[in-house]
N, C-alpha and C positions, 0 to 999 in steps of 0.2 A: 419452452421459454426458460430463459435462466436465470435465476435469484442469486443477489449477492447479498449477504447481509457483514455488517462489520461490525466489532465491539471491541472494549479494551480501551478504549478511550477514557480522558478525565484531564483532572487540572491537578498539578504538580510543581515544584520546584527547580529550579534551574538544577542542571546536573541530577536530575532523577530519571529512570528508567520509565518506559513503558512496554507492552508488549499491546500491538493490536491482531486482531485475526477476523479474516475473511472467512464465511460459510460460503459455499455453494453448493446448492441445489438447481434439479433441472437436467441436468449434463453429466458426461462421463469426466473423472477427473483430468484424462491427461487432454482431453479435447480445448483446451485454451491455455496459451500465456496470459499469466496472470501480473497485476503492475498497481501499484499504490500510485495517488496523488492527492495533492494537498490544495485549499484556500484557504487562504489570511482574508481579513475584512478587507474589503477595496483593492482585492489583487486580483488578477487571475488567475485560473487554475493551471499549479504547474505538476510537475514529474518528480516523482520522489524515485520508486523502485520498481524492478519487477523482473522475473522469472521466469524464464521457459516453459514451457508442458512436459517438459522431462526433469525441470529441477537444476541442470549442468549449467546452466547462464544464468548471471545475475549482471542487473542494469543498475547504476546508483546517478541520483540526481548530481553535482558536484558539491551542495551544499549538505549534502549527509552520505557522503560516502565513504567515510569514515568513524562513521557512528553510531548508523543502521542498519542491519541483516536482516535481509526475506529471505524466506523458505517457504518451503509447500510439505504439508502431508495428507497425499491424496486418498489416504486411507481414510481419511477424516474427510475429504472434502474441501481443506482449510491452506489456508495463507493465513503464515503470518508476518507482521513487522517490528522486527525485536530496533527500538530506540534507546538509544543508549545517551550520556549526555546533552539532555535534553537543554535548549535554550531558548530565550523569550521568541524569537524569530523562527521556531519549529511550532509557532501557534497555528492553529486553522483545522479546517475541516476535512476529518482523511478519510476518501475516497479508494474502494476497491474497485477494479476493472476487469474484465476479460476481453483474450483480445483472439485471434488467431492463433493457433498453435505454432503458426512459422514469423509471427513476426516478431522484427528484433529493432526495429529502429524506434526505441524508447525511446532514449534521452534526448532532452527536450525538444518532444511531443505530448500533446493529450489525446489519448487517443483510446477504444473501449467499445467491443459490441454491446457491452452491457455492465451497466455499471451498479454500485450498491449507495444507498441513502444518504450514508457518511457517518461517522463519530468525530465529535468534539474535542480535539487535545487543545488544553489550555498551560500553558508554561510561564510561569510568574521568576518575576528575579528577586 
């Protein structure tokens, strides 16, 4: 069984940085792509990012793809999601994923053999 936990989350100012990061345990590192997603209050859950099993592809939602970078270091275990200009509309609950090692049809999809609890980013103006 595979654990995701996530952290790095919090409440911040518009145009402030965050960096979140995915743990996994349970699994061998390269055995899943791995894929961020987000909910806002009264939305539902959409597609932020996510990355192959080997690191070479990156997925971006269109609404941060130019202001978010994933990575993996599977030395560690960990994904993370470097956010960069943060704004009140990057509010909600972010969610790590695993998914298949071959799958690629991320963007907008939600989709996760297993997912992690969530952390809280909160973006104020």
């Amino acid at each position: 069984q595979v654990h995701l936990e996530e952290s790095g989350g919090g409440s911040v100012q518009t145009g402030d940085s965050l960096r979140l990061s995915c743990t996994a345990s349970g699994g061998a590192p390269n055995d899943f792509a791995m894929g961020w997603f987000r909910q806002a209050p009264g939305k539902e859950r959409e597609f932020v990012a996510a990355i192959s099993w080997n690191g070479k592809n990156t997925y971006y939602g269109k609404s941060v793809e130019d202001r978010f970078a994933i990575s993996r270091d599977d030395a560690k275990n960990t994904v993370h999601l470097q956010m960069n200009d943060l704004i009140p509309e990057d509010t909600g609950v972010y969610y790590c994923a695993a998914d298949d090692p071959d799958y690629t049809d991320w963007v907008g999809s939600v989709t996760g053999d297993y997912w992690g609890q969530g952390t809280q980013v909160t973006v104020s103006s």
